[in-house]
mmCIF file of the N, C-alpha and C atoms, coordinates in Angstrom:
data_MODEL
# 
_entry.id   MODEL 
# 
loop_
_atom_site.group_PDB 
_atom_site.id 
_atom_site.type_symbol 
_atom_site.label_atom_id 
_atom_site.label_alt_id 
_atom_site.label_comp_id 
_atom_site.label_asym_id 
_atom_site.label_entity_id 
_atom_site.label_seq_id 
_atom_site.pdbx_PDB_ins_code 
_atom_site.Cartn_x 
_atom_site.Cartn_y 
_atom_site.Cartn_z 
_atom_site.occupancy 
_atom_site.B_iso_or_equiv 
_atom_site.pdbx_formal_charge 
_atom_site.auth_seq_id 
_atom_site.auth_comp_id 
_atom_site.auth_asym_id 
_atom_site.auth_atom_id 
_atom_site.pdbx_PDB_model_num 
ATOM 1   N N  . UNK A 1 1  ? 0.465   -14.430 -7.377  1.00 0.00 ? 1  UNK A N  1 
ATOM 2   C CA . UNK A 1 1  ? 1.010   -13.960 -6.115  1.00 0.00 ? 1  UNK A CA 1 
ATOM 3   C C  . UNK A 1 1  ? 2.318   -13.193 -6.339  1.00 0.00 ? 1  UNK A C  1 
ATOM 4   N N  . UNK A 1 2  ? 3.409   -13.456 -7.437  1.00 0.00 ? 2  UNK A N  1 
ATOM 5   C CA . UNK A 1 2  ? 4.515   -12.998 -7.503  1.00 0.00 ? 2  UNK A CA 1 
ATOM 6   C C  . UNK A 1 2  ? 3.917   -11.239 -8.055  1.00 0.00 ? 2  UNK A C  1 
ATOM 7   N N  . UNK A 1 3  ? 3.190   -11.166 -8.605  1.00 0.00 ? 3  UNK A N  1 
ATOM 8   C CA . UNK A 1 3  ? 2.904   -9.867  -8.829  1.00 0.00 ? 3  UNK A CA 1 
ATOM 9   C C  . UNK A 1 3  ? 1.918   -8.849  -7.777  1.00 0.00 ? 3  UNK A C  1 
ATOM 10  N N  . UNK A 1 4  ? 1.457   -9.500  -7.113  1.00 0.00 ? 4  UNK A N  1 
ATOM 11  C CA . UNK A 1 4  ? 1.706   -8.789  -5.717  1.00 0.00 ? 4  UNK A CA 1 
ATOM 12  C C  . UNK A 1 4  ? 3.171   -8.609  -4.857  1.00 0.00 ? 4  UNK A C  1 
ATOM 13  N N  . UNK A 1 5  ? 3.280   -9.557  -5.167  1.00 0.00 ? 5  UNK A N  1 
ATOM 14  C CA . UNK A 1 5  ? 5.255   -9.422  -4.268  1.00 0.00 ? 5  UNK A CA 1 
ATOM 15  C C  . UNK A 1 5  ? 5.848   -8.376  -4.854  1.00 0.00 ? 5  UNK A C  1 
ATOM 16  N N  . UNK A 1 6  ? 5.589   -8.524  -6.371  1.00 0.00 ? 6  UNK A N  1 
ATOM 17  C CA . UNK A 1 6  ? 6.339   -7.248  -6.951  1.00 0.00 ? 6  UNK A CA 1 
ATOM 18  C C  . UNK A 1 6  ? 5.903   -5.778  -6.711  1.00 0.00 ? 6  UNK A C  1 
ATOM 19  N N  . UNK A 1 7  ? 4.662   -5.464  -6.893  1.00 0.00 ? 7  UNK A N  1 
ATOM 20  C CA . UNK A 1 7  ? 4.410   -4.027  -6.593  1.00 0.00 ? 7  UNK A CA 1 
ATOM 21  C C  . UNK A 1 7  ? 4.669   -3.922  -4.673  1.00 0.00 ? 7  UNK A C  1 
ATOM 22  N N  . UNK A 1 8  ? 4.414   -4.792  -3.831  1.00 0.00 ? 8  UNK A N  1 
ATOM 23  C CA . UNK A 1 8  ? 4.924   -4.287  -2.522  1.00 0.00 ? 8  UNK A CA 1 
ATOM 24  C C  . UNK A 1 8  ? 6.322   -3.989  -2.448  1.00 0.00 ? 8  UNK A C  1 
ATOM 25  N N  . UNK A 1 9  ? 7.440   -5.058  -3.105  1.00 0.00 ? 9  UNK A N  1 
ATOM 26  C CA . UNK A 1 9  ? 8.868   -4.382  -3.843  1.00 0.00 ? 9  UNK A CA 1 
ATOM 27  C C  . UNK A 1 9  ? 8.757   -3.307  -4.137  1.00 0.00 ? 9  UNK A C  1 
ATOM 28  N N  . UNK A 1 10 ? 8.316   -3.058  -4.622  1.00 0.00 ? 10 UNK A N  1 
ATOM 29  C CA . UNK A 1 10 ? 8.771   -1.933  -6.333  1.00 0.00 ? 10 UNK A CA 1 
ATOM 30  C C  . UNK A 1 10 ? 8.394   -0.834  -5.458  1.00 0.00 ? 10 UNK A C  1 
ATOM 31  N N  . UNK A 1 11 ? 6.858   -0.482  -5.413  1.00 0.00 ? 11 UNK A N  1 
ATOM 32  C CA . UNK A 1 11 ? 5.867   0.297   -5.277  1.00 0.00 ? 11 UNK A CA 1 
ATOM 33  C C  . UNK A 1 11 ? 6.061   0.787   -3.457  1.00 0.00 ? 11 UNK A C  1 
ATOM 34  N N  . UNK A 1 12 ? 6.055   0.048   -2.844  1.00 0.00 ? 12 UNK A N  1 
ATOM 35  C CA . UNK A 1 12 ? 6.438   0.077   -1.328  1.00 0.00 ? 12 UNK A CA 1 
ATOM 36  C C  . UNK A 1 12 ? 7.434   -0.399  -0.522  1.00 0.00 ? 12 UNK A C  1 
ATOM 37  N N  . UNK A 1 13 ? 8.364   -0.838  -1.532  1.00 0.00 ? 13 UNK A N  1 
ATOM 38  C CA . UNK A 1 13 ? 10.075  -1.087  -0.894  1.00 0.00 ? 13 UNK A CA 1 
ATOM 39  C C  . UNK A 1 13 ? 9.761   -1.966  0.436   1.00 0.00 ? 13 UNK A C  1 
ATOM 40  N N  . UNK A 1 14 ? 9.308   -3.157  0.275   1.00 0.00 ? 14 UNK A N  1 
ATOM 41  C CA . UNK A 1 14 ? 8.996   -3.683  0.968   1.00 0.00 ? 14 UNK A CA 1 
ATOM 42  C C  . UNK A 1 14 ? 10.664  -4.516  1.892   1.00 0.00 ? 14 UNK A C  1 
ATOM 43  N N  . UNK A 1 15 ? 11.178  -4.719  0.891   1.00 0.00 ? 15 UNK A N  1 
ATOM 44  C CA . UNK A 1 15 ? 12.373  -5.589  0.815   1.00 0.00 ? 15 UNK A CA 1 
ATOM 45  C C  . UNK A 1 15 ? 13.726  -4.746  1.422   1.00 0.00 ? 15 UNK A C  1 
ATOM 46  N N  . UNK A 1 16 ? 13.087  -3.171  1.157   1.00 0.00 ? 16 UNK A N  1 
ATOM 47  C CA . UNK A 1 16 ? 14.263  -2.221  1.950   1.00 0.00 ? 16 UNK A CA 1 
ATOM 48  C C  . UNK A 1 16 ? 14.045  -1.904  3.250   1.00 0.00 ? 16 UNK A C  1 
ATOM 49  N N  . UNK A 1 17 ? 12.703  -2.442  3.677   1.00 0.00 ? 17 UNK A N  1 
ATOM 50  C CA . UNK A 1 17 ? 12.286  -2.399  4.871   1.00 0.00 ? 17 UNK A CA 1 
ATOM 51  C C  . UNK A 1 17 ? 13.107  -3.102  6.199   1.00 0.00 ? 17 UNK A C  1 
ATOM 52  N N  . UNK A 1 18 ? 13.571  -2.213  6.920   1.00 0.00 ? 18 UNK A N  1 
ATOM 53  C CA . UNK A 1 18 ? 14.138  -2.287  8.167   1.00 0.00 ? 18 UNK A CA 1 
ATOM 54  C C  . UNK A 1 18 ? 13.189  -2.825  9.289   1.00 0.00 ? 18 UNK A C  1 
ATOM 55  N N  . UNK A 1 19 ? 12.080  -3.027  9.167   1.00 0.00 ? 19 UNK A N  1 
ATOM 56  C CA . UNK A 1 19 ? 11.116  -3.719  10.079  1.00 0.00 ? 19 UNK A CA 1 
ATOM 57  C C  . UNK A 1 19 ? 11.257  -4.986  10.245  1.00 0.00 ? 19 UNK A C  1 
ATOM 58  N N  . UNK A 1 20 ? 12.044  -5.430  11.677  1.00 0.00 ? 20 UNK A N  1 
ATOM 59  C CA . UNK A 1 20 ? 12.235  -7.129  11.786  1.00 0.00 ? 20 UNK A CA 1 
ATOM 60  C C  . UNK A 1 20 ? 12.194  -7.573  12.921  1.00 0.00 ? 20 UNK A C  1 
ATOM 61  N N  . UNK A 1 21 ? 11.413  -6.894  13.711  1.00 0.00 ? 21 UNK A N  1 
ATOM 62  C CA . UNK A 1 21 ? 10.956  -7.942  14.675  1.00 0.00 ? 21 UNK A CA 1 
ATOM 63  C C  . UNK A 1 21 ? 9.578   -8.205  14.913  1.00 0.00 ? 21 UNK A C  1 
ATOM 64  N N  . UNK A 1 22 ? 9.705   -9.323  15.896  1.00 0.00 ? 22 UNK A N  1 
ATOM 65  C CA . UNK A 1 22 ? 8.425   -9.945  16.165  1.00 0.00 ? 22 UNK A CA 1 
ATOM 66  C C  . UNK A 1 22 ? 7.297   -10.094 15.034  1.00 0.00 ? 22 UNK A C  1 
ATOM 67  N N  . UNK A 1 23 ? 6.148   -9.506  15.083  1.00 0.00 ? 23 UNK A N  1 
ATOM 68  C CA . UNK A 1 23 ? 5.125   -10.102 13.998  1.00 0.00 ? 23 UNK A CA 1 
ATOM 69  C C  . UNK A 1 23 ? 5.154   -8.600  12.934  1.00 0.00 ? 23 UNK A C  1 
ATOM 70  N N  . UNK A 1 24 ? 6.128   -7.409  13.387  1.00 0.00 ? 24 UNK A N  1 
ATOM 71  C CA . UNK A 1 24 ? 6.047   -5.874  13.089  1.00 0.00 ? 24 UNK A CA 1 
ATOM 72  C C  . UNK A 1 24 ? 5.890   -6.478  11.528  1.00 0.00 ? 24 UNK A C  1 
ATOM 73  N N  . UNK A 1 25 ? 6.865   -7.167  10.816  1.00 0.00 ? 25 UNK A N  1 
ATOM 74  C CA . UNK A 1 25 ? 7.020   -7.395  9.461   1.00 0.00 ? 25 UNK A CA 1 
ATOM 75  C C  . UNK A 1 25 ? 5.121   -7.778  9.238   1.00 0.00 ? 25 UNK A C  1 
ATOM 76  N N  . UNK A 1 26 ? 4.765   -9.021  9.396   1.00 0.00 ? 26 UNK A N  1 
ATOM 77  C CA . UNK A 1 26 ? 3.606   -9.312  8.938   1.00 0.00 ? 26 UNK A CA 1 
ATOM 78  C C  . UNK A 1 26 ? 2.533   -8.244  8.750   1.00 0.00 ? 26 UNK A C  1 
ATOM 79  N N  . UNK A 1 27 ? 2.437   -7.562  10.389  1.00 0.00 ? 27 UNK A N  1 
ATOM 80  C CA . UNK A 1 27 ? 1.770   -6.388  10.045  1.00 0.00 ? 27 UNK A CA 1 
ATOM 81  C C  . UNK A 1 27 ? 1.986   -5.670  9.221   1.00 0.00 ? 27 UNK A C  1 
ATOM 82  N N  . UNK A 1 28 ? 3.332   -5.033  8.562   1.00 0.00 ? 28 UNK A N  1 
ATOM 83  C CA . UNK A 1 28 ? 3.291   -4.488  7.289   1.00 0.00 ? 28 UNK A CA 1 
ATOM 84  C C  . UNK A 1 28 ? 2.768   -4.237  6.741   1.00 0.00 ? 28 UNK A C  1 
ATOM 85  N N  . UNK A 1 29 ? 2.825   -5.653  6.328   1.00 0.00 ? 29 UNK A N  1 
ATOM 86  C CA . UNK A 1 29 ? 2.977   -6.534  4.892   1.00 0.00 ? 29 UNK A CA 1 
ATOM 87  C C  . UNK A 1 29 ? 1.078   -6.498  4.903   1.00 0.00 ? 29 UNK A C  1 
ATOM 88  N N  . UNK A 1 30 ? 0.835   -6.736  5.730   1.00 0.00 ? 30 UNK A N  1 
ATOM 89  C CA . UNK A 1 30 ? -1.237  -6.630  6.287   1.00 0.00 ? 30 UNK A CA 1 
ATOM 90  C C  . UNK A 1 30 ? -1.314  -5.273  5.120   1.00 0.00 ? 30 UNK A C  1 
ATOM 91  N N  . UNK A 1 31 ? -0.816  -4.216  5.951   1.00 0.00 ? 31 UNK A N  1 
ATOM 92  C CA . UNK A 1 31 ? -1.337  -2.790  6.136   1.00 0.00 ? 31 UNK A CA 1 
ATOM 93  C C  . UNK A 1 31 ? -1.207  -2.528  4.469   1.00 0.00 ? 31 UNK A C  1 
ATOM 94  N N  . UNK A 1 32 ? 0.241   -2.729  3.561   1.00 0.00 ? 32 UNK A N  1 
ATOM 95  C CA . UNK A 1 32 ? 0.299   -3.036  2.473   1.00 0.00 ? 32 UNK A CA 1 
ATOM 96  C C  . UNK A 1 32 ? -0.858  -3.620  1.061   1.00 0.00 ? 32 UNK A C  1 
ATOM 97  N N  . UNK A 1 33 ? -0.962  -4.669  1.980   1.00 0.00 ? 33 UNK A N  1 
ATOM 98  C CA . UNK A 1 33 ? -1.974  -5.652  1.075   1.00 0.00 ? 33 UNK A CA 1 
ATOM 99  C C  . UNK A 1 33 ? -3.453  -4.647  1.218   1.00 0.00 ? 33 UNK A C  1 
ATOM 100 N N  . UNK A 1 34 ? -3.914  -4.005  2.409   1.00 0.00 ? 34 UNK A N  1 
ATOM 101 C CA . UNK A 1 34 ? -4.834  -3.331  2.441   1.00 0.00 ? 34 UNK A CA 1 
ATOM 102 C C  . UNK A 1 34 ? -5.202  -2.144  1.345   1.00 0.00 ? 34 UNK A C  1 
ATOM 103 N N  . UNK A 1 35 ? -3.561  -1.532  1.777   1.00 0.00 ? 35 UNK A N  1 
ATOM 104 C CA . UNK A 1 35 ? -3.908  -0.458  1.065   1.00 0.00 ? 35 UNK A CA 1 
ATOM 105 C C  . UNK A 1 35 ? -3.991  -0.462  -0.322  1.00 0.00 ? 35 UNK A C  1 
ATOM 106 N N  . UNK A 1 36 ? -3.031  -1.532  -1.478  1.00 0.00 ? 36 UNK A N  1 
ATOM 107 C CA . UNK A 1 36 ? -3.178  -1.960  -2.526  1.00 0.00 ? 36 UNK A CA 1 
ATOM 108 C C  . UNK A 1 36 ? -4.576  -2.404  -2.976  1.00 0.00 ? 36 UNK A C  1 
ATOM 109 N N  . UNK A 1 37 ? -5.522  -3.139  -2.140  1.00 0.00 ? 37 UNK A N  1 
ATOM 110 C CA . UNK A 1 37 ? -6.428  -3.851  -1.755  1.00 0.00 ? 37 UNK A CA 1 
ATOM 111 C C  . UNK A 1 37 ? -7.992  -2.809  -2.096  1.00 0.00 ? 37 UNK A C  1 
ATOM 112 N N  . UNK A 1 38 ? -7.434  -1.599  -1.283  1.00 0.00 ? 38 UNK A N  1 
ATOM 113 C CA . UNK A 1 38 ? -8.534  -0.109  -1.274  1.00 0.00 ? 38 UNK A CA 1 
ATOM 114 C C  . UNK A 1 38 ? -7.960  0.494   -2.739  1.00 0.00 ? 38 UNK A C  1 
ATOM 115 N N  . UNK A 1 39 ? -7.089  1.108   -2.915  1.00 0.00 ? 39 UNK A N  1 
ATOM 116 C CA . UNK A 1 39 ? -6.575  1.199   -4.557  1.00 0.00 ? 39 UNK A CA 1 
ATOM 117 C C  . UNK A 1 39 ? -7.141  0.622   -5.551  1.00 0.00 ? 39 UNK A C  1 
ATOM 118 N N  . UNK A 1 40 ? -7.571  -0.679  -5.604  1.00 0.00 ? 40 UNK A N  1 
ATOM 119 C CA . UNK A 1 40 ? -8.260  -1.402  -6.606  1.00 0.00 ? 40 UNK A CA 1 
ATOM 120 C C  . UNK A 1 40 ? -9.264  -1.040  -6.961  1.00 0.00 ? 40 UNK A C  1 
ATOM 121 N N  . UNK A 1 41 ? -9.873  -1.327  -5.180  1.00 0.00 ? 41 UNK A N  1 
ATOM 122 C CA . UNK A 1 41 ? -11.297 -1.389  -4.953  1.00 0.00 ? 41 UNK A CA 1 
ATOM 123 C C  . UNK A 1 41 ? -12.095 0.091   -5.703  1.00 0.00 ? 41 UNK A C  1 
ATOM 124 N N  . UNK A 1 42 ? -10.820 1.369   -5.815  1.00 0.00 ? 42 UNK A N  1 
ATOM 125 C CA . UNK A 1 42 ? -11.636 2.654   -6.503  1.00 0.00 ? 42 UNK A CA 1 
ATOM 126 C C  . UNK A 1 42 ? -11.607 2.586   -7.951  1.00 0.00 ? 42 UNK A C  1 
ATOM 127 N N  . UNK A 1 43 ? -10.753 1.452   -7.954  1.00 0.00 ? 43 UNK A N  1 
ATOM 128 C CA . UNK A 1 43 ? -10.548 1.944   -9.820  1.00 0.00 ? 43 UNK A CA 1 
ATOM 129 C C  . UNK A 1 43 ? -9.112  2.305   -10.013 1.00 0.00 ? 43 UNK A C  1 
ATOM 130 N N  . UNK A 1 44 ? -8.084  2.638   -9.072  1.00 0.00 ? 44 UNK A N  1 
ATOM 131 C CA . UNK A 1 44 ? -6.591  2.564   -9.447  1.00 0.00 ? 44 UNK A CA 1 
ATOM 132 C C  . UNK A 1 44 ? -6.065  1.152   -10.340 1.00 0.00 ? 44 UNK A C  1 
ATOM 133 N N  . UNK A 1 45 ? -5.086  1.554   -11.141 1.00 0.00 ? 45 UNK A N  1 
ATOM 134 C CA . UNK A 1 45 ? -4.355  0.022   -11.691 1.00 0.00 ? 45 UNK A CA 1 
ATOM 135 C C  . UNK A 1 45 ? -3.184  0.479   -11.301 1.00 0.00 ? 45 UNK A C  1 
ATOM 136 N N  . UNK A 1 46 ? -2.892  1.383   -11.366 1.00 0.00 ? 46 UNK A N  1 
ATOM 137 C CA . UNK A 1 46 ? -1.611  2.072   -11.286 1.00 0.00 ? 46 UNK A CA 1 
ATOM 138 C C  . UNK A 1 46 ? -1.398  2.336   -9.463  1.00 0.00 ? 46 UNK A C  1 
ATOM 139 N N  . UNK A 1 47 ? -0.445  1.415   -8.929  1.00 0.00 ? 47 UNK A N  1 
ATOM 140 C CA . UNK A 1 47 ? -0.191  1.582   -7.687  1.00 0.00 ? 47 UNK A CA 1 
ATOM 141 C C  . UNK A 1 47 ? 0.726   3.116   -7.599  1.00 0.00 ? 47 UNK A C  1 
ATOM 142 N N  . UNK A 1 48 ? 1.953   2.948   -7.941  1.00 0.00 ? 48 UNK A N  1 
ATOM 143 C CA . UNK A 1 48 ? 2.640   4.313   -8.045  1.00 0.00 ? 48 UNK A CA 1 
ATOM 144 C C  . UNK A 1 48 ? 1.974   5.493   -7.857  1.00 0.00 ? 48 UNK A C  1 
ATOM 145 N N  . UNK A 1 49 ? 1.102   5.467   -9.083  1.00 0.00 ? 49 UNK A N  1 
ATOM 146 C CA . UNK A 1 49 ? -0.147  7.036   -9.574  1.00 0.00 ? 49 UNK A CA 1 
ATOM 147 C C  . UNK A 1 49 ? -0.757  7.143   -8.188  1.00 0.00 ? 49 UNK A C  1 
ATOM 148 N N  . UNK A 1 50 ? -1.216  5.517   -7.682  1.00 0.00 ? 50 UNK A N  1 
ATOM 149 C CA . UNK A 1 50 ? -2.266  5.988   -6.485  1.00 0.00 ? 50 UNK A CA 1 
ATOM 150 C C  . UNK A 1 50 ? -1.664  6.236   -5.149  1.00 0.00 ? 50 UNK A C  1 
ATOM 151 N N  . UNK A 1 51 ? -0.442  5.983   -4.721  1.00 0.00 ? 51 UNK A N  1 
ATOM 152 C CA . UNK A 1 51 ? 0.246   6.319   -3.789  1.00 0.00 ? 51 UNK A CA 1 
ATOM 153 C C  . UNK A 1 51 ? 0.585   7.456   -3.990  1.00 0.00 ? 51 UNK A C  1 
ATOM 154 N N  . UNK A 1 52 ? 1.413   8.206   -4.704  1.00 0.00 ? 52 UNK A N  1 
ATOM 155 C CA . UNK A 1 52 ? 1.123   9.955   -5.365  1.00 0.00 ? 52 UNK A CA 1 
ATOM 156 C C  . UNK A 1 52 ? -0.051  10.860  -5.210  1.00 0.00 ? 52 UNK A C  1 
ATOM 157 N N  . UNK A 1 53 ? -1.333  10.341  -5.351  1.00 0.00 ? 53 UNK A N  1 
ATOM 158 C CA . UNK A 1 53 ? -2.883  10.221  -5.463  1.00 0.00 ? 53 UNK A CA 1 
ATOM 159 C C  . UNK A 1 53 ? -2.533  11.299  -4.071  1.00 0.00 ? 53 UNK A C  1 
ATOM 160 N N  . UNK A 1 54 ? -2.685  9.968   -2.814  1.00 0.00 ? 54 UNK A N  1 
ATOM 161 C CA . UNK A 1 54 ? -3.336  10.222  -1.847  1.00 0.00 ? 54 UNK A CA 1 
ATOM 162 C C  . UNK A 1 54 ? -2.280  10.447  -0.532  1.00 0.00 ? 54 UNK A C  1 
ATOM 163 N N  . UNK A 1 55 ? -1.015  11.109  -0.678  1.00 0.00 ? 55 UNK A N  1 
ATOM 164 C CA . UNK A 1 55 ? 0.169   10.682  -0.182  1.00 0.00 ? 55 UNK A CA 1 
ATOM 165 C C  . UNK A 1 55 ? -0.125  12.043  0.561   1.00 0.00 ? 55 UNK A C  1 
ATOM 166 N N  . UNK A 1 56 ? 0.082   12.861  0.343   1.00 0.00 ? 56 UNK A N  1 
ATOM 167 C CA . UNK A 1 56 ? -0.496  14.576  0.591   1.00 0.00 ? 56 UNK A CA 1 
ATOM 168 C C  . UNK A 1 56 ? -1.355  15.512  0.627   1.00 0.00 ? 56 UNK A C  1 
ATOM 169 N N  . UNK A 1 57 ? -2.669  14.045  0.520   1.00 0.00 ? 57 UNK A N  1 
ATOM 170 C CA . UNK A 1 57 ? -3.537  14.827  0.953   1.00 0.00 ? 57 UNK A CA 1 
ATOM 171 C C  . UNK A 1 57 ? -4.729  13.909  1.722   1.00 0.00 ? 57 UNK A C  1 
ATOM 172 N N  . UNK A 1 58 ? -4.555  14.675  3.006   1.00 0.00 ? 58 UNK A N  1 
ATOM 173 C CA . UNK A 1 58 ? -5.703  13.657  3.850   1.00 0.00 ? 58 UNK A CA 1 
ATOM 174 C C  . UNK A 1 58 ? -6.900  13.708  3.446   1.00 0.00 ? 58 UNK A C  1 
ATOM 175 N N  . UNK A 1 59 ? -7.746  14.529  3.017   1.00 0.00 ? 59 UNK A N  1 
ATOM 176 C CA . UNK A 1 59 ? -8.776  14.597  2.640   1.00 0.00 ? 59 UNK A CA 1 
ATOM 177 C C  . UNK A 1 59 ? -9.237  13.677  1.331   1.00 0.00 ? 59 UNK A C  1 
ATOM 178 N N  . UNK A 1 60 ? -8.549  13.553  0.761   1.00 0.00 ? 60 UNK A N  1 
ATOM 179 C CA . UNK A 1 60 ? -8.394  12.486  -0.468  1.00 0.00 ? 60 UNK A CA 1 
ATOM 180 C C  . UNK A 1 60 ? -8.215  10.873  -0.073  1.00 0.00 ? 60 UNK A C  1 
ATOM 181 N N  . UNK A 1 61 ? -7.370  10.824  1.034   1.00 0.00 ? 61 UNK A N  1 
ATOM 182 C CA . UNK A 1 61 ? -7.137  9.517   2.075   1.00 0.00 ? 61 UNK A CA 1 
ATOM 183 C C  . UNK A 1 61 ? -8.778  9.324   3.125   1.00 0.00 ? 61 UNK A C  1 
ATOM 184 N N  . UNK A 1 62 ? -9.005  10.384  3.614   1.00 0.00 ? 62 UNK A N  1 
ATOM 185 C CA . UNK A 1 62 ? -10.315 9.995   4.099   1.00 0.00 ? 62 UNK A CA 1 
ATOM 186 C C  . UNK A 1 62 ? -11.473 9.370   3.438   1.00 0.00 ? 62 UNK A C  1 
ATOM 187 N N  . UNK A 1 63 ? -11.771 10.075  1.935   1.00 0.00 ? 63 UNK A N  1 
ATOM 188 C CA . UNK A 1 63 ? -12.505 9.578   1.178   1.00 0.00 ? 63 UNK A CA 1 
ATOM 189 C C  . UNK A 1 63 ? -12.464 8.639   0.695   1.00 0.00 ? 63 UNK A C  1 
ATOM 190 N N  . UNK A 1 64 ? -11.281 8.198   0.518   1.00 0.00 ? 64 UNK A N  1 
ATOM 191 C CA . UNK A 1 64 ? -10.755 6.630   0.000   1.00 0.00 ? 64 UNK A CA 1 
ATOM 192 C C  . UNK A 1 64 ? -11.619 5.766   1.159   1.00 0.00 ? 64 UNK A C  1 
ATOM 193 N N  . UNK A 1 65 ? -11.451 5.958   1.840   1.00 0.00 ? 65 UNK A N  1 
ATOM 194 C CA . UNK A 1 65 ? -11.936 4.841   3.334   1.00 0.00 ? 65 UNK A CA 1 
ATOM 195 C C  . UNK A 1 65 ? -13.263 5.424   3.880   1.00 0.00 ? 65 UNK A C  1 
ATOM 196 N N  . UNK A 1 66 ? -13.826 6.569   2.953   1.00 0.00 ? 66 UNK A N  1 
ATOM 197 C CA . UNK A 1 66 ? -14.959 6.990   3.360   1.00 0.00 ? 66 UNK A CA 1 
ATOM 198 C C  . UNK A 1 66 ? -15.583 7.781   4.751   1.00 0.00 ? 66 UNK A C  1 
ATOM 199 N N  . UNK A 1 67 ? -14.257 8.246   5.412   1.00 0.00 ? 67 UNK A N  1 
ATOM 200 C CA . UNK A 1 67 ? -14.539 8.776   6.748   1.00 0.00 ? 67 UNK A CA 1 
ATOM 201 C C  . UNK A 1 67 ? -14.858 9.907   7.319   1.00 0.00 ? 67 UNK A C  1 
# 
């Protein structure tokens, strides 16, 4: 588990996150785990590389999720 904690740190500045109310944090932290979650699921190891990947280009983000 600590190495999930770490790449949402590291990788998605989770911890610099200004999001603090109500359940906003959990959701995040959801949307996070997802997207790390879909990253895997293609074959990324490299969170960084895959946030770079698909950051600028929607069409590359659609296909990820198949839409």
């Amino acid at each position: 588990m600590e190495a999930l904690h770490h790449i949402r740190d590291v990788t998605f500045r989770e911890d610099s996150c200004q999001i603090c109310t109500g359940s906003l944090p959990q959701v995040m932290a959801t949307c996070r785990n997802f997207a790390i979650g879909a990253f895997r699921h293609v074959g990324h190891v490299n969170m960084t590389h895959a946030r770079r990947h698909y950051r600028n280009d929607a069409r590359r983000l659609r296909a990820l999720f198949d839409l």
